[in-house]
N, CA and C of each residue as an Amber inpcrd file, in Angstrom:
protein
   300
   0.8350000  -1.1810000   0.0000000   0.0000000   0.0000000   0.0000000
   0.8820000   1.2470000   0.0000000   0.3270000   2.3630000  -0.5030000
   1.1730000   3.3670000  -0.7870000   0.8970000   4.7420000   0.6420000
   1.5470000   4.9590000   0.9170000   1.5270000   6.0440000   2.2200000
   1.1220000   7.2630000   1.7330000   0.1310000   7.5310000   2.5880000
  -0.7890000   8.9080000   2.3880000   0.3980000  10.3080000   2.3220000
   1.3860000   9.8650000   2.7370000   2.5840000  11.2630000   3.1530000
   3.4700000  10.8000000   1.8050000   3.2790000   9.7450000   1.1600000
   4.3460000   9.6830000  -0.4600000   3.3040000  10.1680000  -1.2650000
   2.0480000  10.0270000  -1.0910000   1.1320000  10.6440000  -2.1500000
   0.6600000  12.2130000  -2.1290000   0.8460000  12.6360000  -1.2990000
   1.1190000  13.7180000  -0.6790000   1.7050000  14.2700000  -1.5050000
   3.2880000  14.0960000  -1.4000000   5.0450000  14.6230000  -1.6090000
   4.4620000  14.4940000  -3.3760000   4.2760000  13.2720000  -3.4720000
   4.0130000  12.9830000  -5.4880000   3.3190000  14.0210000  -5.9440000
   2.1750000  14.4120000  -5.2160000   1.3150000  15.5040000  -6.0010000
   2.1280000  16.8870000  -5.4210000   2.3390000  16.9820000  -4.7760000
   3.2830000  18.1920000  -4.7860000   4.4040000  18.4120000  -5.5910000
   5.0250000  17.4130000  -5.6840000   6.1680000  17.6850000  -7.0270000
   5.5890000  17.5640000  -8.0860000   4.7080000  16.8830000  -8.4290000
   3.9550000  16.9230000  -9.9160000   4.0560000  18.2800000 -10.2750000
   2.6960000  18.9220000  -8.9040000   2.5250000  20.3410000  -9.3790000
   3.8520000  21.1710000  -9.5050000   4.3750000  21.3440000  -8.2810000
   5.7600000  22.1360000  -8.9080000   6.2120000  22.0020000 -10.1260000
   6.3800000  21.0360000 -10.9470000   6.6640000  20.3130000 -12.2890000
   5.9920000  21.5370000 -13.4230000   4.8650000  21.1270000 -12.9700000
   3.9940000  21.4810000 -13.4980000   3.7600000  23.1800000 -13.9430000
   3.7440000  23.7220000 -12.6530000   3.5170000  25.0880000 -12.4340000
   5.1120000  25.8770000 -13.0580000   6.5390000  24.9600000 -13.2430000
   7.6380000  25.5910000 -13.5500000   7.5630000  25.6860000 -15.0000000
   7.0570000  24.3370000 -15.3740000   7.1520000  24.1290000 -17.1390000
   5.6880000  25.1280000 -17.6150000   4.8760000  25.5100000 -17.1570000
   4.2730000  26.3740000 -17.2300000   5.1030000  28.2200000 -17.4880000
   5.4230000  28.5420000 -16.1880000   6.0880000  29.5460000 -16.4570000
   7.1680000  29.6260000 -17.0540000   8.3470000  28.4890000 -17.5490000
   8.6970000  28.0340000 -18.5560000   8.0130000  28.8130000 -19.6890000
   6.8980000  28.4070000 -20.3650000   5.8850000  28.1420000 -21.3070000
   5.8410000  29.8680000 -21.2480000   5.0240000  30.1400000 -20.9080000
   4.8490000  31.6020000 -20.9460000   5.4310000  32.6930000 -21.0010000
   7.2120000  32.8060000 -20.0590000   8.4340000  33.2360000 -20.3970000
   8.3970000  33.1820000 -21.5280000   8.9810000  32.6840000 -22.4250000
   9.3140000  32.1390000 -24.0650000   8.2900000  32.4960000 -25.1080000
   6.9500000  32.7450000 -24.3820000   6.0800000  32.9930000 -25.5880000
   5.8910000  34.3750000 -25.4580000   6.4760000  35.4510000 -24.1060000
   6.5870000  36.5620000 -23.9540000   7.7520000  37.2750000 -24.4510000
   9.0620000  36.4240000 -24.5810000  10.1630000  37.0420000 -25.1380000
   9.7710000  36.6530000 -26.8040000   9.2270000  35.9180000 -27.3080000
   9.2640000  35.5980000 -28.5050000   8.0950000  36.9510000 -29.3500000
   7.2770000  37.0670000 -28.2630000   6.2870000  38.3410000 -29.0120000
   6.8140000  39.8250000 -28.4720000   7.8110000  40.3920000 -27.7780000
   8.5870000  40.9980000 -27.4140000   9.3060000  41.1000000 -28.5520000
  10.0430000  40.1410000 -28.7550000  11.2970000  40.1240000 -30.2000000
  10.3250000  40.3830000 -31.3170000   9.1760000  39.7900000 -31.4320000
   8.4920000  40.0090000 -32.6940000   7.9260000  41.5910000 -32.7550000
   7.5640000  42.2020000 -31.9190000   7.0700000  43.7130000 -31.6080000
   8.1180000  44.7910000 -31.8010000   9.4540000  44.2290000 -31.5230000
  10.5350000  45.1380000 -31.5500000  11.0390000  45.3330000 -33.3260000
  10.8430000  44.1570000 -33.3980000  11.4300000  43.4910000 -34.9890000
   9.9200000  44.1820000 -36.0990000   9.2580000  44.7070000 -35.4860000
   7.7450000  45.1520000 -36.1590000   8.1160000  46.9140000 -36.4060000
   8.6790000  47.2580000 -34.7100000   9.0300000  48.3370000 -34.6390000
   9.8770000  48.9580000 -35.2430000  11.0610000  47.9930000 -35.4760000
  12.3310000  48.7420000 -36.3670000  12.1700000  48.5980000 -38.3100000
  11.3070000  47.6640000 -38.3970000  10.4490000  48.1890000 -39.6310000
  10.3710000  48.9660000 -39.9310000   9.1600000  49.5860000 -38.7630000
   8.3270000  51.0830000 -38.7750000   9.2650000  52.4530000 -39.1300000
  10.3370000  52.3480000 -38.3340000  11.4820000  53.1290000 -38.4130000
  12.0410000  53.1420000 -39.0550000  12.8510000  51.9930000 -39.6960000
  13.9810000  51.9910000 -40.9420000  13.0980000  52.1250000 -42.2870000
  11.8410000  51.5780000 -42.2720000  11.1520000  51.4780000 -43.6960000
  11.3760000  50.3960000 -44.3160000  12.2960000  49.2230000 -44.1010000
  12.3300000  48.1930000 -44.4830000  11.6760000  47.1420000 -44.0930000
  11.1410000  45.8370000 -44.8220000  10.8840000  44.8160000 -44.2260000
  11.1560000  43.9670000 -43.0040000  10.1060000  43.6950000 -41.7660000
  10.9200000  43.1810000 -40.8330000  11.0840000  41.8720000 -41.3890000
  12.0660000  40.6960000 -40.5550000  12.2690000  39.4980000 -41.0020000
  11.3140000  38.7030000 -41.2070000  10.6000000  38.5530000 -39.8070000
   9.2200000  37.7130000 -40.2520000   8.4130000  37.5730000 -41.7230000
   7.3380000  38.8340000 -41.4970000   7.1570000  39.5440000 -43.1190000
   8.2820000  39.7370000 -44.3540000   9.2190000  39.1190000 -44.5490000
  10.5520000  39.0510000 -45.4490000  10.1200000  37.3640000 -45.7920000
  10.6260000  36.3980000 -44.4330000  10.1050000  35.6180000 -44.9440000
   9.1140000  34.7530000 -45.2040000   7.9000000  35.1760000 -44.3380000
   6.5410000  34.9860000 -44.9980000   6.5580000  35.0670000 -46.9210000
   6.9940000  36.7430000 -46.6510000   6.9160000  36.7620000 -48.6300000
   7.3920000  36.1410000 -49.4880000   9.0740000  35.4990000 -48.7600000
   9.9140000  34.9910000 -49.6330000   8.9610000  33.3650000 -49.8150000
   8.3150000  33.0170000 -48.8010000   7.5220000  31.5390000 -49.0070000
   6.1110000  31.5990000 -49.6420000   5.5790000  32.6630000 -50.1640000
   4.6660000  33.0970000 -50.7680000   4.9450000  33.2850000 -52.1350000
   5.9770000  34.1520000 -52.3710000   6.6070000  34.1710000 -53.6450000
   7.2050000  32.4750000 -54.3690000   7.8290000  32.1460000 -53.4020000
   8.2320000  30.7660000 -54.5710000   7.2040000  29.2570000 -54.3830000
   6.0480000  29.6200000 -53.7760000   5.1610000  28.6310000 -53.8190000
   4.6310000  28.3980000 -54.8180000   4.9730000  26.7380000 -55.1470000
   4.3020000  26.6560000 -56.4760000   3.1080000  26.0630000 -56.3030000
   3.1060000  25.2840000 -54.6860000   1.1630000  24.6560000 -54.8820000
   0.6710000  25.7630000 -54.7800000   0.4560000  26.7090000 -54.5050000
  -0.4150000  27.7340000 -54.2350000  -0.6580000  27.5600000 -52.5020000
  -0.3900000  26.9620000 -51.8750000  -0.6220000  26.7310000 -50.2460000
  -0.3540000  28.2540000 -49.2920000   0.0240000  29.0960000 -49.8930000
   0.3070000  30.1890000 -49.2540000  -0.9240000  31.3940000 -50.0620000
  -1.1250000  30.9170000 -51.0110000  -2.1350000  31.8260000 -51.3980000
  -3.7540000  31.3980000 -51.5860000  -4.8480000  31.7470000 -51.7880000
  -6.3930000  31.2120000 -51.5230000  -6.4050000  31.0750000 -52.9930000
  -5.6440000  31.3660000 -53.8320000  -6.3950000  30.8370000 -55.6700000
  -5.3710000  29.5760000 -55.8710000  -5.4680000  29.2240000 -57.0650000
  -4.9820000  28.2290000 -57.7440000  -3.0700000  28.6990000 -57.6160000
  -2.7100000  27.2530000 -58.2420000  -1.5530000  27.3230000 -58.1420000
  -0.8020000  28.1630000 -59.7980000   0.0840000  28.9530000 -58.9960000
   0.5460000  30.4320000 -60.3620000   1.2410000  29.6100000 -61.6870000
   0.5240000  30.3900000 -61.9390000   1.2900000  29.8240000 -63.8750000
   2.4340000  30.5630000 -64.3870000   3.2650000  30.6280000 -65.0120000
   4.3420000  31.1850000 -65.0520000   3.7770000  31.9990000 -65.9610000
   4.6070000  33.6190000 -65.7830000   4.2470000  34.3210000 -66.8750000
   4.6420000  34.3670000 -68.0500000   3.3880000  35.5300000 -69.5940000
   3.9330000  35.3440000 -70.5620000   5.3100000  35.7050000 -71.0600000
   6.1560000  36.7950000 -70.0310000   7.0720000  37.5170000 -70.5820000
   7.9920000  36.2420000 -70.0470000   7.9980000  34.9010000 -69.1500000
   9.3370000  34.7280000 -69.0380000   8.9720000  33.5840000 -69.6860000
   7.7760000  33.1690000 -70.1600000   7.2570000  31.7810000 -70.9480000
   8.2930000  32.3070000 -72.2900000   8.2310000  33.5670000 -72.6520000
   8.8260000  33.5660000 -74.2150000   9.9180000  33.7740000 -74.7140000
  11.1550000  33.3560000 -73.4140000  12.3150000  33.2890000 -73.7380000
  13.1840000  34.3450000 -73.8350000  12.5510000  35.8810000 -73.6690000
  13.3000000  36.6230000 -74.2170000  13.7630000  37.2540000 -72.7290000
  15.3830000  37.9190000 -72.6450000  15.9800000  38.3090000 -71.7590000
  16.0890000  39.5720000 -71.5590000  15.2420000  40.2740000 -70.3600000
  15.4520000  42.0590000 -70.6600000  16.7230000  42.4950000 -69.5440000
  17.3840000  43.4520000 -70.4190000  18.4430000  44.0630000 -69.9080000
  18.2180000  45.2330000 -69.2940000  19.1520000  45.2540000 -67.9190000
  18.8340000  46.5570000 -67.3620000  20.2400000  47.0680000 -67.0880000
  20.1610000  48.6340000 -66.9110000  20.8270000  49.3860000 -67.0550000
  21.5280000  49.7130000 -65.7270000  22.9610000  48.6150000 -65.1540000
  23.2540000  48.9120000 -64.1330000  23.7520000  50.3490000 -63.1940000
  23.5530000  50.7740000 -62.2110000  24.2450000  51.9240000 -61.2630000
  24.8500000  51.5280000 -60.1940000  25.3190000  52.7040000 -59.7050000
  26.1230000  52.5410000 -58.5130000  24.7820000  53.2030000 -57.3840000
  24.7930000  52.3490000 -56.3140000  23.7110000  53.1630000 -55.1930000
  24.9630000  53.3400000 -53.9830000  25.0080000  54.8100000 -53.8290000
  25.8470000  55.2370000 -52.7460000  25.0600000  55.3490000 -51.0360000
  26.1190000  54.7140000 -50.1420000  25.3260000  54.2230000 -48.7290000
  25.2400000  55.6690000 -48.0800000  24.1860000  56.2130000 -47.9330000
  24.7120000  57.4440000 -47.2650000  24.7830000  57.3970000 -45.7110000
  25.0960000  56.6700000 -45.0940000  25.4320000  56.4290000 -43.8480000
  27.1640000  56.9680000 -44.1590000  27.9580000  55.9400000 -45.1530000
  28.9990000  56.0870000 -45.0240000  29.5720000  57.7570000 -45.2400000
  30.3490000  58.2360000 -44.6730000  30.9110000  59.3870000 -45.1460000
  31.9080000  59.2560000 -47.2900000  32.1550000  60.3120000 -47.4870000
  32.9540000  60.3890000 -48.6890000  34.3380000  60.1640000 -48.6220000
């Protein structure tokens, strides 16, 4: 037979178990939407894409079932169906952070 004072101790460490991997759990899903809010924020500021939304698009863009988008799966277009190669006219883009 099992002693009322080991069954006791068992459910008490369970819960401790329990209640740590919990706040565990919630830590991590608070730093993870923290990092995601900050990473939203410096978007807002720089004007560039944050990472998330970068690669959301980048897995949107090369989906070929269509699983990222609600229509059918994309057909390639006519301009690259017809073989022909358009040339563009390279430049120089200067960083203006850097000094001269």
């Amino acid at each position: 037979m099992n002693n009322p004072l080991s069954q006791i101790f068992r459910f008490i460490l369970k819960l401790i178990f329990v209640l740590s991997a919990a706040v565990i759990a919630v830590g991590l899903l608070f730093v993870a939407l923290t990092v995601f809010a900050l990473s939203l924020l410096k978007s807002l500021i720089t004007g560039r894409k944050s990472a998330p939304l970068a690669a959301f698009a980048h897995f949107q863009k090369f989906s070929q079932s269509g699983t990222w988008t609600s229509g059918s799966p994309r057909q390639p277009s006519s301009k690259t169906a017809s073989g022909q190669v358009i040339d563009v006219e390279a430049r120089e883009l200067q960083d203006e952070r850097r000094e001269p």
